[in-house]
C-alpha positions in Angstrom: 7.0 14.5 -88.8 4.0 12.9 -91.2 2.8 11.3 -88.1 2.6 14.6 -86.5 1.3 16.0 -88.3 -1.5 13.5 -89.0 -2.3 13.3 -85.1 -5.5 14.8 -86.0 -6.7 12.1 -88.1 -5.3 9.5 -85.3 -5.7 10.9 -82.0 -3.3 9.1 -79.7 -5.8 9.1 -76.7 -7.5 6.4 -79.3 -4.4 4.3 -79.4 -4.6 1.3 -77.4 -1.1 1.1 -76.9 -1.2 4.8 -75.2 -3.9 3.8 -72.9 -2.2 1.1 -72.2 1.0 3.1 -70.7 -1.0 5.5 -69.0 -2.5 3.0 -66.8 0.0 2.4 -64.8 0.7 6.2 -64.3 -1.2 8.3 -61.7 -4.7 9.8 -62.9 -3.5 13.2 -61.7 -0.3 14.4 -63.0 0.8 17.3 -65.5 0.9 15.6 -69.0 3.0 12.5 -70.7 5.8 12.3 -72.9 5.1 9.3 -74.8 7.3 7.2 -77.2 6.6 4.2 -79.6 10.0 3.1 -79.1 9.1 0.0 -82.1 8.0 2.5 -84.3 10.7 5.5 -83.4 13.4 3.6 -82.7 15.1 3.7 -86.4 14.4 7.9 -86.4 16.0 8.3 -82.9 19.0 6.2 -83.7 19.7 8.0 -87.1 19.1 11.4 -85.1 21.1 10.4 -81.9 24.0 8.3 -82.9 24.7 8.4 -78.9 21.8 6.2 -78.8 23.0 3.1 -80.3 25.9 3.2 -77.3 23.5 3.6 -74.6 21.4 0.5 -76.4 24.9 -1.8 -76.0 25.1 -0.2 -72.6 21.6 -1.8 -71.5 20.9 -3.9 -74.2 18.4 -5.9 -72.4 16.5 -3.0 -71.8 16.0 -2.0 -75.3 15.4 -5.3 -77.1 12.2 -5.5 -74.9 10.8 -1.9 -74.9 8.0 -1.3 -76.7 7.3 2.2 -75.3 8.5 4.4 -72.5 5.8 7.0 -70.7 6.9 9.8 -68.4 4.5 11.8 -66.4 5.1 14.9 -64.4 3.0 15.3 -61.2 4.1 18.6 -59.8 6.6 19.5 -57.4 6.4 19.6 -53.6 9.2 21.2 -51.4 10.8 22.8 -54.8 11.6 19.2 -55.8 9.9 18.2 -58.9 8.1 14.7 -59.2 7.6 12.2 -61.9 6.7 8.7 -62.6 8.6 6.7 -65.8 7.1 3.2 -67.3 8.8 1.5 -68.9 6.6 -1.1 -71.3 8.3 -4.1 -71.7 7.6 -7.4 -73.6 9.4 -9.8 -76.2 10.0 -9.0 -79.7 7.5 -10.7 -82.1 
C-alpha cells in the first residue's frame, strides 16, 4: 500500500523496468496491469495462499519471472482482446 501510495513521488512511467515490459506490447491498447513479481511476490503469496500451489504447479515459470504485463486492446466481434508478457530472466 506505501508504494501506492508513494506513486507520486516515483511515477512508474519513469521505471525502467516498466518501460521495459511495455515494449513488447502494442502502442495502442486500453491500459496495463503491471506487476513486480520480485518485489510483490512475498505480499501476493501471504494474500493468496492459492498462489504458492499454482507456483509448484509451474514452477519454472515463477523462479524466472521478474514481471508480468497485460494490456487490453479492445474488442472486435464482441470478443475482447489482450496481449500478456511475461518477463523472464534468472534469479541473481
Amino acid at each position: 500500500m506505501g508504494l501506492a501510495l508513494s506513486a507520486q513521488k516515483n511515477p512508474i512511467l519513469s521505471s525502467g523496468k516498466f518501460r521495459q515490459a511495455i515494449t513488447a506490447l502494442p502502442a495502442e491498447n486500453d491500459g496495463y496491469f503491471y506487476v513486480d513479481w520480485r518485489q510483490l511476490q512475498s505480499v501476493i503469496e501471504a494474500k493468496f495462499p492459492i498462489m504458492r500451489v499454482l507456483e509448484l504447479s509451474i514452477k519454472p515459470l515463477f523462479n524466472n519471472l521478474r514481471s508480468l504485463t497485460i494490456s487490453s486492446q479492445g474488442s472486435e466481434n464482441s470478443v475482447r482482446r489482450g496481449t500478456i508478457f511475461f518477463n523472464l530472466g534468472v534469479k541473481s
